[in-house]
C-alpha positions in Angstrom: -0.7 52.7 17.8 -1.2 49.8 20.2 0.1 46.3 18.7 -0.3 42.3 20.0 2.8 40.5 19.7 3.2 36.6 20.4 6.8 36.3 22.6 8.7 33.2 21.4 11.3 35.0 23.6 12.3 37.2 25.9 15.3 39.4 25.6 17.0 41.6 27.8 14.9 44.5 26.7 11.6 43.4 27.3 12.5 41.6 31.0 12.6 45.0 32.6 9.2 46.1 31.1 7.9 42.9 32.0 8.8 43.1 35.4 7.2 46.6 35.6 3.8 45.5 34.6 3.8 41.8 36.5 4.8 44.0 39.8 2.3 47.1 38.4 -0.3 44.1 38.4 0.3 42.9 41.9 0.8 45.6 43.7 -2.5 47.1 42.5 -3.9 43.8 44.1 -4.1 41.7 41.2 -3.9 38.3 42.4 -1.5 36.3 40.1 0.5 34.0 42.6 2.6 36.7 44.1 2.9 38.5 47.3 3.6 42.1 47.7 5.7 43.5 47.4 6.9 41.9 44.8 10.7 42.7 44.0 12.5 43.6 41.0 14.5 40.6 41.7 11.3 38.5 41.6 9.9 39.6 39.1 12.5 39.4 36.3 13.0 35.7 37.7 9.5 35.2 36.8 9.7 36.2 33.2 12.9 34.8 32.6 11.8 31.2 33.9 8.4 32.0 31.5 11.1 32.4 29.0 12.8 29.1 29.0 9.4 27.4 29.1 8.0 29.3 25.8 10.5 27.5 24.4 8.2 24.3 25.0 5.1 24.0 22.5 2.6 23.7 25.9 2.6 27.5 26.6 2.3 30.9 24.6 2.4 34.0 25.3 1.4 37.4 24.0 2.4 41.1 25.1 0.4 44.3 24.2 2.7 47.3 23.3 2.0 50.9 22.6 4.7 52.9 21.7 7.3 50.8 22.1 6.1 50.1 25.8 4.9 46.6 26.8 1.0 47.4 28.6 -0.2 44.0 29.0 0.3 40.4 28.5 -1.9 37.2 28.4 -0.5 33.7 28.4 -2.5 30.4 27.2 -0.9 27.0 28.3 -1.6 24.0 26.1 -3.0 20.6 27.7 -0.1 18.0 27.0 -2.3 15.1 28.6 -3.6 12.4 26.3 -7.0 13.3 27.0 -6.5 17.0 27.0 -5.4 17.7 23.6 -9.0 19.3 23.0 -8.3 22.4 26.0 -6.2 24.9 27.5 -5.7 27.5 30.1 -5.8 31.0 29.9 -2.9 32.6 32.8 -2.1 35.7 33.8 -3.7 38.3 31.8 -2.3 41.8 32.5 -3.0 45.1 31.9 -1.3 47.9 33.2 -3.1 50.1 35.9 -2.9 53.3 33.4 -4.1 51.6 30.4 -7.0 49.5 31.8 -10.8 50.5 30.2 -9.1 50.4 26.9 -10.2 47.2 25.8 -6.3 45.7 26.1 -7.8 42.5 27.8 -10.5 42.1 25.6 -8.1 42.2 22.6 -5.9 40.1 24.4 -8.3 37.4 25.3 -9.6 37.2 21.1 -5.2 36.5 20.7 -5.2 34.1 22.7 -8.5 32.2 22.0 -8.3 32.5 18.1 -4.8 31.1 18.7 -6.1 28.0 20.7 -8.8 27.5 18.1 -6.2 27.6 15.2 -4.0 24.6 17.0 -7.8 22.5 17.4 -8.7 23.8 21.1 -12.3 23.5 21.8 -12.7 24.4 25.0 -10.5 27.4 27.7 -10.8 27.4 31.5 -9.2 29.9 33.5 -9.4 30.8 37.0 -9.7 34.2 38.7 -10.3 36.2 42.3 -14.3 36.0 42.4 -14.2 39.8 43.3 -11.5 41.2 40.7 -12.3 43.5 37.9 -11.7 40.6 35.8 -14.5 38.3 37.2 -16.8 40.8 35.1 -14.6 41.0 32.1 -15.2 37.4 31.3 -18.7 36.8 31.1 -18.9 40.1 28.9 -16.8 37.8 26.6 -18.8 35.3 26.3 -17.3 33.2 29.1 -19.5 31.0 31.2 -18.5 31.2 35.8 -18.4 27.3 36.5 -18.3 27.9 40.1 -16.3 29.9 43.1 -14.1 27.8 45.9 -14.0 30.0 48.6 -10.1 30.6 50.4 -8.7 29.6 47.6 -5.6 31.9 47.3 -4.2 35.2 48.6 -4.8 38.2 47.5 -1.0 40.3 47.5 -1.8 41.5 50.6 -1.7 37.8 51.9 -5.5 37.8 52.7 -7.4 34.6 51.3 -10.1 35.4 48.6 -12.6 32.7 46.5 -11.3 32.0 43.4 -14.0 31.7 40.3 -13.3 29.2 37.6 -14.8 30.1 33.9 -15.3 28.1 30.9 -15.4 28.9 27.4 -16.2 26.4 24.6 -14.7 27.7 21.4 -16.5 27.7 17.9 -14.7 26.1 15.0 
């Protein structure tokens, strides 16, 4: 049975899973803000800095397990600015290559946006490769494409891809 569980940690059992779906992600192409290939080394650093800043109230962060195996993950950072405290960002949502066209990021996505709505966020932005299976996940959602800036990052491969921005204005 697949579960959604919100980390306020991460312990030394779920770094190595972690890693394995963040380096899954990336070297499958997902463009996430790492190169490939993307170490174990690297990896594990990643989730274990993520670690000390879920400690913060500005970021949360939510893992999909079945079986007692971590599939995907999805991550929602609070605005801390004075006049931000209406929005936040959705980061890194991943779903393992074997377990994608389940609906793991849809579920994933509802987490994370009834959990902005319950602390008083109105509106989500995120940002994504315009070309990326997830630049049509989005919209199905109910997510509105603000707009594309074209060489905006690199893809892991290290070529430069336009990067779509969405929009999503939460009901009360």
């Amino acid at each position: 049975m697949m579960r959604v569980q919100e980390l306020q940690q991460i312990g030394t059992e779920q770094l190595p899973q972690l890693a394995t779906l963040l380096q899954d992600c990336v070297h499958g192409g997902a463009s996430v803000g790492f190169l490939a290939p993307l170490s174990d080394k690297d990896a594990s650093r990643y989730w274990q800095q993520l670690g000390r800043e879920l400690q913060h109230d500005s970021l949360r962060c939510w893992v999909a397990m079945y079986d007692g195996q971590i599939i995907g993950s999805v991550q929602l950072s609070l605005c801390g600015k004075a006049n931000g405290q209406h929005r936040g960002e959705i980061q890194k949502l991943l779903v393992h290559s074997s377990q994608r066209g389940r609906g793991i990021g849809s579920l994933l996505m509802q987490v994370a946006e009834h959990a902005a709505r319950a602390v008083g966020r109105t509106l989500l932005v995120l940002d994504t490769d315009s070309e990326s299976l997830a630049a049509s996940l989005y919209p199905r959602l109910g997510w509105q494409a603000a707009g594309d800036i074209p060489h905006y990052a690199a893809r892991p491969d290290g070529s430069l891809h336009a990067t779509r921005y969405f929009y999503k204005i939460l009901q009360a």
